[in-house]
N, C-alpha and C positions, 0 to 999 in steps of 0.2 A: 643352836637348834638343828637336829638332825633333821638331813632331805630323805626322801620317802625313797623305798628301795624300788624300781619302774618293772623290776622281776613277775611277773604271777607266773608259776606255770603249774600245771597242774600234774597227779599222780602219773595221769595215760602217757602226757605229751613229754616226761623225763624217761620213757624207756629208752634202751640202750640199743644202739645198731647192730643188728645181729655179728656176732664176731666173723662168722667166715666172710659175711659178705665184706666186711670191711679189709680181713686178709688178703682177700682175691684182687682188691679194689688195689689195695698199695700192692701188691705182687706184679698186677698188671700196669703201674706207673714205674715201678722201681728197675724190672725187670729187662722189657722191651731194650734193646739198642746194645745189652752189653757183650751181643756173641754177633757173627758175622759180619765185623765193618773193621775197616782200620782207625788207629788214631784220626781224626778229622783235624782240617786247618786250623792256625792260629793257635790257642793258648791248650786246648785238646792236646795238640800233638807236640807242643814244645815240652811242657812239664812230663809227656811221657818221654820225650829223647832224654831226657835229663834221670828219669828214674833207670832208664835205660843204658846209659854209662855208667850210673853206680851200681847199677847189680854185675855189671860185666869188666868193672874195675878200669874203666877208662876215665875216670873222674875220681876224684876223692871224696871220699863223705861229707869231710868237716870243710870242705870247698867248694860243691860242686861246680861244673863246668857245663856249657853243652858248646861243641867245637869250639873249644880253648877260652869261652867268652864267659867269666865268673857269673853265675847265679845273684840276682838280684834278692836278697834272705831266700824266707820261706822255707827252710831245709824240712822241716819235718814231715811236711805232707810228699815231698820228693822220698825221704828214709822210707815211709812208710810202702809205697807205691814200689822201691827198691826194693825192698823187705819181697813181700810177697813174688816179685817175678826171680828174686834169690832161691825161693822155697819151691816155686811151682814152675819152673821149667828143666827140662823141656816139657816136662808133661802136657803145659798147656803154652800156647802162645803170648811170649810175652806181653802183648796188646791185652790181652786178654787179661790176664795175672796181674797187670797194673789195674785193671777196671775194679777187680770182685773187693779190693776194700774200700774204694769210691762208693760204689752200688751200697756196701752195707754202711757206711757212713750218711747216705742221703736214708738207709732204713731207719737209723739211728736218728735222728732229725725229725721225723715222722715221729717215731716212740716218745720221744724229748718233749716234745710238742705236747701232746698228748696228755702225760703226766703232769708238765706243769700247768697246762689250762684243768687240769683235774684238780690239783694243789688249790691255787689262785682261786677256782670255783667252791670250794670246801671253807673259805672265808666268812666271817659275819657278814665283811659288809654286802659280800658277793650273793649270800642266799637268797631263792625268791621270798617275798612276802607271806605269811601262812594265811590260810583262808578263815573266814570266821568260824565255816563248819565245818574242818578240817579237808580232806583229800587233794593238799599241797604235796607237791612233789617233797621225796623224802631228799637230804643232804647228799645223801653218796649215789644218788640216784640221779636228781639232778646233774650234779660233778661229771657225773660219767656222761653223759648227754651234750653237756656243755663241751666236755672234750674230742667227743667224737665230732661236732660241728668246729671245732677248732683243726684236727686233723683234714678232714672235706674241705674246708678252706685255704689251706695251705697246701694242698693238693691241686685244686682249681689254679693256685697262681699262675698266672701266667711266665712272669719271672725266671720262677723257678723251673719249668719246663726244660728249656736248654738245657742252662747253666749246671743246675741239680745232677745231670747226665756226663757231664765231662770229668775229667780224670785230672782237674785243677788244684791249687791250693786253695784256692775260695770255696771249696765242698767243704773242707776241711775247717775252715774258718767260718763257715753255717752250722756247722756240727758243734764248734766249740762257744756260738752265742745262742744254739740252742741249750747246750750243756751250761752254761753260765743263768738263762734264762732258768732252766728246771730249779738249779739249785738255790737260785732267790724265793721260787714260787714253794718250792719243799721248804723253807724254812722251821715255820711253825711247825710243822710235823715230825722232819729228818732230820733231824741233828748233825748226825754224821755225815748222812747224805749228801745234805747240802752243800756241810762245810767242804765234804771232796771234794763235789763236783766245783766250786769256785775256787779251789786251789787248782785244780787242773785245768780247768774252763779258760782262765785268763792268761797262763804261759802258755796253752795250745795256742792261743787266738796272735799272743806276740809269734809265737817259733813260724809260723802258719802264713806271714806276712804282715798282719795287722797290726801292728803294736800301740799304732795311737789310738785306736778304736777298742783297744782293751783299757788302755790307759784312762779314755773317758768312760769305758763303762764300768771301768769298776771304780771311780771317786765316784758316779752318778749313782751307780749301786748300794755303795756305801754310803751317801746320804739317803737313802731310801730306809736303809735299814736302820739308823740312827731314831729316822722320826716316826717310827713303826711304832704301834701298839703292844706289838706281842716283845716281851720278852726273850723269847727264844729267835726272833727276826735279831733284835738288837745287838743280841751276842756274836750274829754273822758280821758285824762291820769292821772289825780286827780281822777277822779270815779275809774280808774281799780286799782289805788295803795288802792285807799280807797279799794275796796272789797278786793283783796288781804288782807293786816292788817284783815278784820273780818276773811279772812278763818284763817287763822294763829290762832287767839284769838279763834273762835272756834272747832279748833282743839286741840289748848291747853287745854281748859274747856272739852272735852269731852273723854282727853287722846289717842287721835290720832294720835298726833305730835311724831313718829319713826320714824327713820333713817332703811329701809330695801333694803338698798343696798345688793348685796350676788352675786354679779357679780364674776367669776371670769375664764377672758377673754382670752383663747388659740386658738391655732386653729379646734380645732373639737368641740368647744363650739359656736366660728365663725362659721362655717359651717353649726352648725343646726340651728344658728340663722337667715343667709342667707336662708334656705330648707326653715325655719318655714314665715321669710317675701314673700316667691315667693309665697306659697297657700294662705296661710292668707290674703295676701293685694291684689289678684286677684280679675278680672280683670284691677282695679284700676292702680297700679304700672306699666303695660309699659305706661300705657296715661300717669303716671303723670308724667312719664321721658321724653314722646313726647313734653307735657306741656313745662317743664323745657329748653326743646333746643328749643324749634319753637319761647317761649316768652321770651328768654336769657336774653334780651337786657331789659327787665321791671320786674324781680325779685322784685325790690325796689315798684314796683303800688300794690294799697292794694288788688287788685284780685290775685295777687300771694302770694304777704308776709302777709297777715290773715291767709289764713289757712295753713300756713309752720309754722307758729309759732306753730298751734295746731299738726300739724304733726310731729316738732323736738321734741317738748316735749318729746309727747307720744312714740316715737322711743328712747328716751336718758332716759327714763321710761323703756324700755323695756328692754334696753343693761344692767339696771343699775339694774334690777330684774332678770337677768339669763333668759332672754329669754320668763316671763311670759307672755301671750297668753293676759290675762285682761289688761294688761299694752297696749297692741300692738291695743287692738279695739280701743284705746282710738283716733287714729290716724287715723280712717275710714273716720267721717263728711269730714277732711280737704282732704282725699287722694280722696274721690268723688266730692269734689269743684274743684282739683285740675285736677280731669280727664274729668269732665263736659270741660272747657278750650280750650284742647286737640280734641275736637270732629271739632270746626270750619277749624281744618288746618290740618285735617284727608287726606291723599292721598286714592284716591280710592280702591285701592288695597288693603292697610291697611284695610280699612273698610269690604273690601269682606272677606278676613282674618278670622280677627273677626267674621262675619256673617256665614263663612264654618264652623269656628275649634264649635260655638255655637250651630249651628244647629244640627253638628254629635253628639259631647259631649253629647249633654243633651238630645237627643231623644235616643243613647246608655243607658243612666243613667234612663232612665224614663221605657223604654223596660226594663232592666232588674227589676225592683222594679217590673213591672207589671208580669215576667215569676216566680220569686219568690214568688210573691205572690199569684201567681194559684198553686205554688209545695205545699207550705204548706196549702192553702184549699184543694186541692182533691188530693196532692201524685205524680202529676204528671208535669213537668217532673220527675222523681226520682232521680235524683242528688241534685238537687237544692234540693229540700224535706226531701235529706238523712240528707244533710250537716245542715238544720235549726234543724231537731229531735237533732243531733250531739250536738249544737252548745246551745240549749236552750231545753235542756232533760228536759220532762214532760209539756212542753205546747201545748194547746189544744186549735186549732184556732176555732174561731168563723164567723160567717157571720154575716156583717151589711149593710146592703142594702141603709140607708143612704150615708156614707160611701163610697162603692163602687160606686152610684151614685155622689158621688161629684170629685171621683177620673175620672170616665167615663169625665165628663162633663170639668175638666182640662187637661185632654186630648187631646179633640176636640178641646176647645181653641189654645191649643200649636199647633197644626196642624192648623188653622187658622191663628193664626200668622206667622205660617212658609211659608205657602203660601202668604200672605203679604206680609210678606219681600222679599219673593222672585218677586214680580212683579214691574212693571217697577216702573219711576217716581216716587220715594220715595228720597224726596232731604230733609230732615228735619233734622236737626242739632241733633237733638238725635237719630237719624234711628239706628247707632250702638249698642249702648248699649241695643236696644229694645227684641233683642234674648240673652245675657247673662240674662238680669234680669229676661225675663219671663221662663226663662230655671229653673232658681235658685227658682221663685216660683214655677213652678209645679211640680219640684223632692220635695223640700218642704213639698207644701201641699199632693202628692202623700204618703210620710212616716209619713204625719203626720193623715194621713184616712187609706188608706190599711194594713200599718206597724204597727199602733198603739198598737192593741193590743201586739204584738211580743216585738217591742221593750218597752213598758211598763213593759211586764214578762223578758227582761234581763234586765231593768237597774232601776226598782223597788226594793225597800226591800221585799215589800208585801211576794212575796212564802218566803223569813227567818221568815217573821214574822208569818205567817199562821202555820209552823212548829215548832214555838216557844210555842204559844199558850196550846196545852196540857200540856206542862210542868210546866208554871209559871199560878198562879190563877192573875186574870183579877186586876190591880189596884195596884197589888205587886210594894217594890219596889225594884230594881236591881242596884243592885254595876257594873262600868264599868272602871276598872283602864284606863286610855289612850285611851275609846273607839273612833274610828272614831265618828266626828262631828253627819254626814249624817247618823250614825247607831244610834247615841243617837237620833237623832228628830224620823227616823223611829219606836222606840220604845215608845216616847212618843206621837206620834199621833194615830201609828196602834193599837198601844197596848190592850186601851192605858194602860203604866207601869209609873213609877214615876222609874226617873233615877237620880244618882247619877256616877258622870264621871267626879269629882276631881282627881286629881293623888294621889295614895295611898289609893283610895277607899276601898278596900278589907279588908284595915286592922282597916279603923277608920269608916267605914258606921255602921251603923247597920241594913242596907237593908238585906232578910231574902237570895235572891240570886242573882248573880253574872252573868256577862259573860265576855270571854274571847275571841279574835277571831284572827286565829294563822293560822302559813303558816306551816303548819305539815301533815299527812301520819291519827294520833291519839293523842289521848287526853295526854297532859302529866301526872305527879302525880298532886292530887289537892292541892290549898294553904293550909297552918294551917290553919284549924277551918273551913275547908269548906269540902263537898262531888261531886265527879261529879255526875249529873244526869243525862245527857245526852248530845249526841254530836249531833247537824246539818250543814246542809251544805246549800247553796245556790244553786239552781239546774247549775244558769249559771255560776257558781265559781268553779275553778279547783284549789285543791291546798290547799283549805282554809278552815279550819273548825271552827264552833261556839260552844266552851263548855258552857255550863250550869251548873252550881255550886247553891247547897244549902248549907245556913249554917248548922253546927252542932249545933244542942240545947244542949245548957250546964244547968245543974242541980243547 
């Protein structure tokens, strides 16, 4: 006995969101952050030192290095990133030139999304119900509707805020399970399509770092497609085992292929893994639990079971890595197909909900970026101004009138849309999501114009390396037993210095000096055969101090 489809929606409520405003919308999420900042700390600015030695021939392709210390896989999203700052520098900075195919991989992502909750929506069992006296929304009308509320959704994530932004191989491996995700959902349709993009989709996802979260989604895939209805699904299950086997074979060729499990699951490890799923997969996750009970009865239709496969994974990815943050994006494309679903059997209240808790949230979140960012240009209010001096000692703000003009102008918008939403007759199957995702773009692009300068001065190297500078002569090279990844590229891009950051460097380099960088008060005594020169600190680093060591010249 077939279960009743819980879809109605009608002719008006499947129109389609107007295409520019949807343009402008991802223009203004995708775009923000990619020009005036440096690489940023940790994984940001590692995976650029590394793209950075291969464009400049101090590392090997089929090896890379960043300061002598072998790359843990990944190679392709580093080739890629090399590629481009090969091509376009000097022209542009390399910082820069490593970004612009990140930026259009997270565009890429967006589009992916898109298509296959359009695919997945264009299904039997996914159609709304017709009406007795017709004026049911039509199938490709629908579809389109459904996708756009799929796109708004995966734009709202919270998640993918950061991460989506950085110049990592985990973009790269969002890119590649959305691209694996489309080609399930094009099935029935694209033949060809499909079958490429899952030939390509699952050795991107192995070269990219992932190889066991290819390895299960493409046996989970492939049982998907076995017990499909459509014939033309069925035919994809020889293609996905096939690309699976190439991720495999070239993860093994590139030394990929580890076992990093480090899971180990009690109850207060559960618990921040629950905290870490309620922000992270917002506002996704309660839809896609509404999803789950309103479509109970058709779990088994490929509108629901495609992207739960790409969702288990990436969640039994995430329990099986302790919790990692990159593991967990990987489950965004599906939990936005998944909440797109969710919006046709929306009760209204639910949606007004939604529409209050979005509107206060993000116009609180937008006001105060904006009252912070008048304390630190003119001092006033004085709290807010004490606590930035506090908080990032010795930075010295600037005025850019671009900048504050783009901020001014996302403003007005948000304010346009709030009065939008707020007016009547607004029946369109994505109306929901329309205030989280443009909330999420204009705190965004607001930190990514007003704040910029600010947060570039905390979460830059640049002021260590500006204070570095008098001490070591330009081109030196510098021993770093253990140093952080993200402090070795720092030094060899700002420098630039030539680093050595083997373990045991101190004792077998013959670089002339050294750093060390330690959670202490002072410097301790120096190694045999070295002198301190001098101590720095980071102005936003408490805690932490950078010795500088030269060697002793022996006679």
């Amino acid at each position: 006995m077939s279960v009743p489809n819980p879809a109605l929606v009608t002719r008006s409520a499947a129109r389609r969101l107007p295409r520019l405003a949807l343009l402008l919308l991802c223009a203004a999420y995708v775009l923000p952050g990619m020009f005036g900042r440096d690489p940023w700390r940790n994984a940001d600015l590692s995976a650029f030192g590394v793209m950075l030695g291969l464009a400049e021939g101090r590392s090997s392709w089929l090896a890379p290095t960043l300061g002598g210390v072998p790359l843990d896989g990944a190679p392709l999203p580093h080739w890629l990133g090399a590629v481009f700052i090969a091509l376009l520098s000097p022209a542009l900075d390399p910082a820069i030139a490593a970004r612009m195919p990140f930026a259009l991989l997270l565009a890429v992502v967006l589009a992916l999304v898109w298509y296959a909750t359009f695919h997945l929506a264009r299904t039997d069992a996914a159609l709304p119900l017709p009406f007795a006296f017709g004026g049911e929304a039509a199938p490709v009308d629908y579809a389109r509707a459904i996708a756009d509320g799929a796109l708004l959704a995966l734009v709202a994530s919270l998640g993918l805020l950061q991460l989506g932004h950085e110049t990592t191989p985990e973009l790269a491996q969002l890119a590649s399970v959305s691209l694996l995700l489309y080609g399930l959902a094009a099935a029935p349709f694209r033949d060809t399509r499909s079958r490429a993009a899952v030939l390509a989709a699952l050795p991107m996802l192995a070269g990219s770092g992932a190889p066991w979260v290819a390895l299960w989604t493409g046996l989970a895939g492939a049982v998907v497609c076995w017990r499909s209805s459509y014939e033309r699904v069925r035919a994809l299950a020889p293609w996905m085992l096939a690309g699976t086997v190439a991720a495999l074979a070239l993860a093994f060729t590139t030394g990929g292929l580890r076992w990093r499990v480090t899971t180990t699951l009690d109850v207060d490890t559960a618990w921040s893994l629950l905290r870490q799923w309620l922000w992270f997969l917002w506002p996704a996750w309660p839809l896609v639990l509404w999803t789950l009970w309103r479509w109970r009865g058709h779990l088994g239709h490929r509108h629901l079971s495609v992207p739960l496969v790409t969702v288990a994974v990436a969640l039994g990815a995430n329990l099986a890595m302790d919790g990692w943050d990159r593991a967990l994006m990987l489950a965004l494309p599906g939990m936005a197909v998944l909440a797109a679903f969710a919006l046709p059997t929306l009760e209204r209240s639910a949606a007004a909900a939604i529409d209050w808790f979005s509107m206060f949230f993000f116009t609180l979140c937008a006001a105060a970026i904006w009252v912070i960012y008048a304390a630190f240009q003119t001092g006033t209010p004085a709290k807010p101004a004490a606590n930035v001096a506090k908080l990032a000692p010795g930075f010295e703000a600037t005025m850019s009138w671009p900048e504050l003009a783009l901020g001014i102008a996302a403003t007005l918008a948000w304010l346009w849309l709030l009065r939008w939403r707020t007016g009547r007759h607004r029946e369109a199957v994505w109306k929901s999501m329309v205030l989280p995702a443009g909330g999420v773009a204009l705190c965004w692009l607001l930190l990514m114009t007003l704040w910029l300068p600010l947060l570039d001065y905390a979460r830059s190297y640049r002021p260590l390396i500006e204070r570095l500078v008098p001490h070591i002569p330009r081109e030196a090279c510098i021993a770093g037993d253990a140093l952080r990844p993200s402090l070795v590229a720092a030094l060899e891009y700002m420098g630039p210095w030539r680093v050595d950051a083997r373990p045991q460097s101190l004792e077998r380099s013959r670089c002339g000096y050294a750093l060390q960088v330690l959670r202490a008060a002072q410097a301790p005594p120096a190694p045999k055969g070295w002198q301190t020169l001098t101590v720095v600190r980071r102005p936003t680093e408490r805690g932490e101090i950078t010795v500088v060591y030269r060697r002793i010249a022996t006679r």
